[in-house]
C-alpha positions in Angstrom: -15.9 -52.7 -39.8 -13.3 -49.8 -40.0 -9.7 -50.3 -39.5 -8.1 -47.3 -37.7 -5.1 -45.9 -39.3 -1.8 -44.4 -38.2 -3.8 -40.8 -39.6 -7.1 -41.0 -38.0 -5.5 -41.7 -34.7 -3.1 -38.7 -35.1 -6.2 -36.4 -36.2 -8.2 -37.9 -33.0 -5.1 -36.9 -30.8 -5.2 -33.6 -32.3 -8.5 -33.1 -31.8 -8.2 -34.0 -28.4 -5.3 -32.0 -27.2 -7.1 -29.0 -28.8 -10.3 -29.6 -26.1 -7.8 -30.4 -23.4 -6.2 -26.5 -24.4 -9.2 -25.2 -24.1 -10.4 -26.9 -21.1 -7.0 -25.7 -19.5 -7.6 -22.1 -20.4 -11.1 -22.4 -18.9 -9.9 -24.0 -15.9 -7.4 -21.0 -15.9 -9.9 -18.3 -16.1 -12.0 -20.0 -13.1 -8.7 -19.9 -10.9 -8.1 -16.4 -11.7 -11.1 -14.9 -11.0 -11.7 -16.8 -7.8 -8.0 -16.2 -6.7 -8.5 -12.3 -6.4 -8.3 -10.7 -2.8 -11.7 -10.1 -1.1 -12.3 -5.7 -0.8 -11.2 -4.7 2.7 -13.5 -2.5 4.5 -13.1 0.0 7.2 -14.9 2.4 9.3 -14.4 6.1 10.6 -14.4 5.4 14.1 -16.8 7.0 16.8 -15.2 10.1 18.3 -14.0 10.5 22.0 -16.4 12.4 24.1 -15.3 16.4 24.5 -15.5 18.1 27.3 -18.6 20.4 28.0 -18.1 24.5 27.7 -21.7 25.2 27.8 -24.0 24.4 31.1 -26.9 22.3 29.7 -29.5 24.6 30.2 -30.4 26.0 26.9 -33.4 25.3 25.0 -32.5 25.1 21.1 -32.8 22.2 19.4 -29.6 21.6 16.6 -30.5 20.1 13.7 -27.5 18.6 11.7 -28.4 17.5 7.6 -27.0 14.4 6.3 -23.3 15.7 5.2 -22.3 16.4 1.2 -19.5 15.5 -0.4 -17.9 16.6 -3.6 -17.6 14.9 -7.3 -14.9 12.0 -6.4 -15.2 11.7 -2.8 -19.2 10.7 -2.4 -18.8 7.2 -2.7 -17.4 4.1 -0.7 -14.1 4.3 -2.8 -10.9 5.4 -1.0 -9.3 8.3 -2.7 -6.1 8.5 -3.1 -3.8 11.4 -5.3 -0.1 11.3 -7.1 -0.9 13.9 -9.6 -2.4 17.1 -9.0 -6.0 17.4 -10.2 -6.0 13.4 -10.9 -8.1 11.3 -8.1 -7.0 7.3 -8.0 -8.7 4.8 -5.6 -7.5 1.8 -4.1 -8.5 -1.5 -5.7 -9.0 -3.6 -2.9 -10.0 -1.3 -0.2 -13.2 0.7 0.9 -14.9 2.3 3.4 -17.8 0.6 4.9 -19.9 3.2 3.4 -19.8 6.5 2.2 -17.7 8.9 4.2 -20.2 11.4 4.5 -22.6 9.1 5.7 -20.4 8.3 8.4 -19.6 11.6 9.4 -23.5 12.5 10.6 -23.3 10.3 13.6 -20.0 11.7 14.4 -21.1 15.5 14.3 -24.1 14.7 16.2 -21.7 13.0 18.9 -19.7 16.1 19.0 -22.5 18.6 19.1 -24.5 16.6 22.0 -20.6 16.4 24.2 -20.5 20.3 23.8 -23.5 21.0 26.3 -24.5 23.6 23.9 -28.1 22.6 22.9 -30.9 20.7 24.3 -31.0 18.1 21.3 -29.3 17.5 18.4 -30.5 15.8 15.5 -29.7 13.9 12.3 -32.4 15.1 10.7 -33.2 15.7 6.8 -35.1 19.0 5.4 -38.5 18.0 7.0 -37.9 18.5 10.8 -38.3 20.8 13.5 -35.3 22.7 15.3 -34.1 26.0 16.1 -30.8 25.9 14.1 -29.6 23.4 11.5 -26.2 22.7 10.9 -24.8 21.6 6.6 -22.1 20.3 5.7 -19.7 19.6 3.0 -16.6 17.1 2.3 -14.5 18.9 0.2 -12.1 16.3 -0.2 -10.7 13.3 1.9 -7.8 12.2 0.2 -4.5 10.2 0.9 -1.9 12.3 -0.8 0.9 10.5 -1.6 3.2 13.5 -3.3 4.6 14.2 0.1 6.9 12.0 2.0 6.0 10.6 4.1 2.2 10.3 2.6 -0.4 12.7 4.7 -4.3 12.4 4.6 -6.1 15.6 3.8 -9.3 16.8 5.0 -11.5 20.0 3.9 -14.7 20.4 5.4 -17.1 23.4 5.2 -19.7 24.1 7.5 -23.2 26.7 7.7 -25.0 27.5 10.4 -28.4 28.5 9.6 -31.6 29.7 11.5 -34.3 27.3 11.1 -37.2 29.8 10.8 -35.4 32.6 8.7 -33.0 30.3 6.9 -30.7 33.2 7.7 -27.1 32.0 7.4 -25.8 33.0 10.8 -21.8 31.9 10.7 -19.9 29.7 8.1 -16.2 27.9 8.0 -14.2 25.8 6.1 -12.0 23.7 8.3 -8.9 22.0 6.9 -6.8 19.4 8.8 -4.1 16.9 7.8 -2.0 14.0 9.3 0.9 11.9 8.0 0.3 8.4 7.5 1.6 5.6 9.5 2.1 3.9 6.4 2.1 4.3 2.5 -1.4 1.8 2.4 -4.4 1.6 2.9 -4.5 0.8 6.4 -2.0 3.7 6.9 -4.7 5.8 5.7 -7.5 5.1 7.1 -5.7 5.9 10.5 -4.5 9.1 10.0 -8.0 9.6 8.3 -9.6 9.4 11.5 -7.2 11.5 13.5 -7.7 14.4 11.2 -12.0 13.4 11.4 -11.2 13.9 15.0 -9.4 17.0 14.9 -12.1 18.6 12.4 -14.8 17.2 15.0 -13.0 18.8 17.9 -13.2 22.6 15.7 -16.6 22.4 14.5 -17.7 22.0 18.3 -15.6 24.8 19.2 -17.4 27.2 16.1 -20.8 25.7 17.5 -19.8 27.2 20.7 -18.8 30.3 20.0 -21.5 30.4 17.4 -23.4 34.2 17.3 -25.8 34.3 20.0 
């Protein structure tokens, strides 16, 4: 039978407190990683209804195509700019999908409240309409080199004939509002005023599109 000695009790303790520093640093790790914030989502909201200018007797049929978006702004990440030509985004925050994607329903909402058309129609390359409306995000970003920080928002639009693919009118829209607040949440409001205020133009150049 072995006696234990002052030594090999000193080398188990060692050996010991060198699993109980590496348990600790794995425990550590765990806590870490489950202690970061969830990703906060949000939404660009539904637009309100505009008024009719158009009596609701005409026949065409609008066809809008899912909306583009530039490099940098086609994804769920919010974009946000201190530097010119640099794009950031937020760490913990996102839209609930891809601003572009959101924007279809809206334009459709906006087309259908002008009275101009008998149906309009989120519709990709394969359906059947009289005129089809593109667009393209150029940017959506919070820009936070002005004080206070303002949301941005470039947006270019063609209106084509569907039979000759004849581009009948075209416009780039651009609209801006400050934000309530240097965050996330700041931006997201001002980004749907200035959705709504680009809404409210492209169903004004719909209306007064060549005839």
């Amino acid at each position: 039978m072995k006696t234990l000695t002052i030594s090999s009790v000193a080398g188990w303790a060692r050996v010991l407190a060198v699993w109980l520093g590496v348990l600790s640093l794995c425990a550590c790790s765990t806590l870490s990683k489950t202690s970061a914030p969830p990703p906060a989502f949000y939404a660009l909201d539904a637009p309100l209804p505009l008024a009719s200018q158009l009596a609701p007797s005409s026949q065409l049929t609008l066809l809008i195509s899912p909306p583009y978006a530039a490099s940098g702004f086609d994804s769920q990440r919010m974009v946000y700019v201190r530097q010119d030509h640099q794009l950031e985004y937020f760490a913990h925050s996102e839209w609930v999908d891809s601003p572009a994607r959101m924007l279809g329903p809206l334009l459709v909402s906006a087309a259908q409240h002008t009275g101009a058309f008998a149906a309009v129609v989120l519709a990709s390359g394969t359906a059947a309409g009289d005129l089809r409306l593109n667009t393209d995000i150029q940017r959506l970003q919070h820009n936070f080199r002005t004080s206070p920080s303002r949301v941005q928002l470039r947006l270019r639009v063609y209106l084509l004939d569907e039979k000759t693919r004849k581009v009948l009118a075209w416009k780039e829209f651009n609209a801006e509002a400050e934000a309530t607040s240097d965050t996330p949440q700041g931006g997201v409001a001002a980004a749907n005023r200035v959705v709504q205020q680009v809404l409210t133009q492209v169903a004004q150049f719909l209306v007064n599109r060549p005839k």
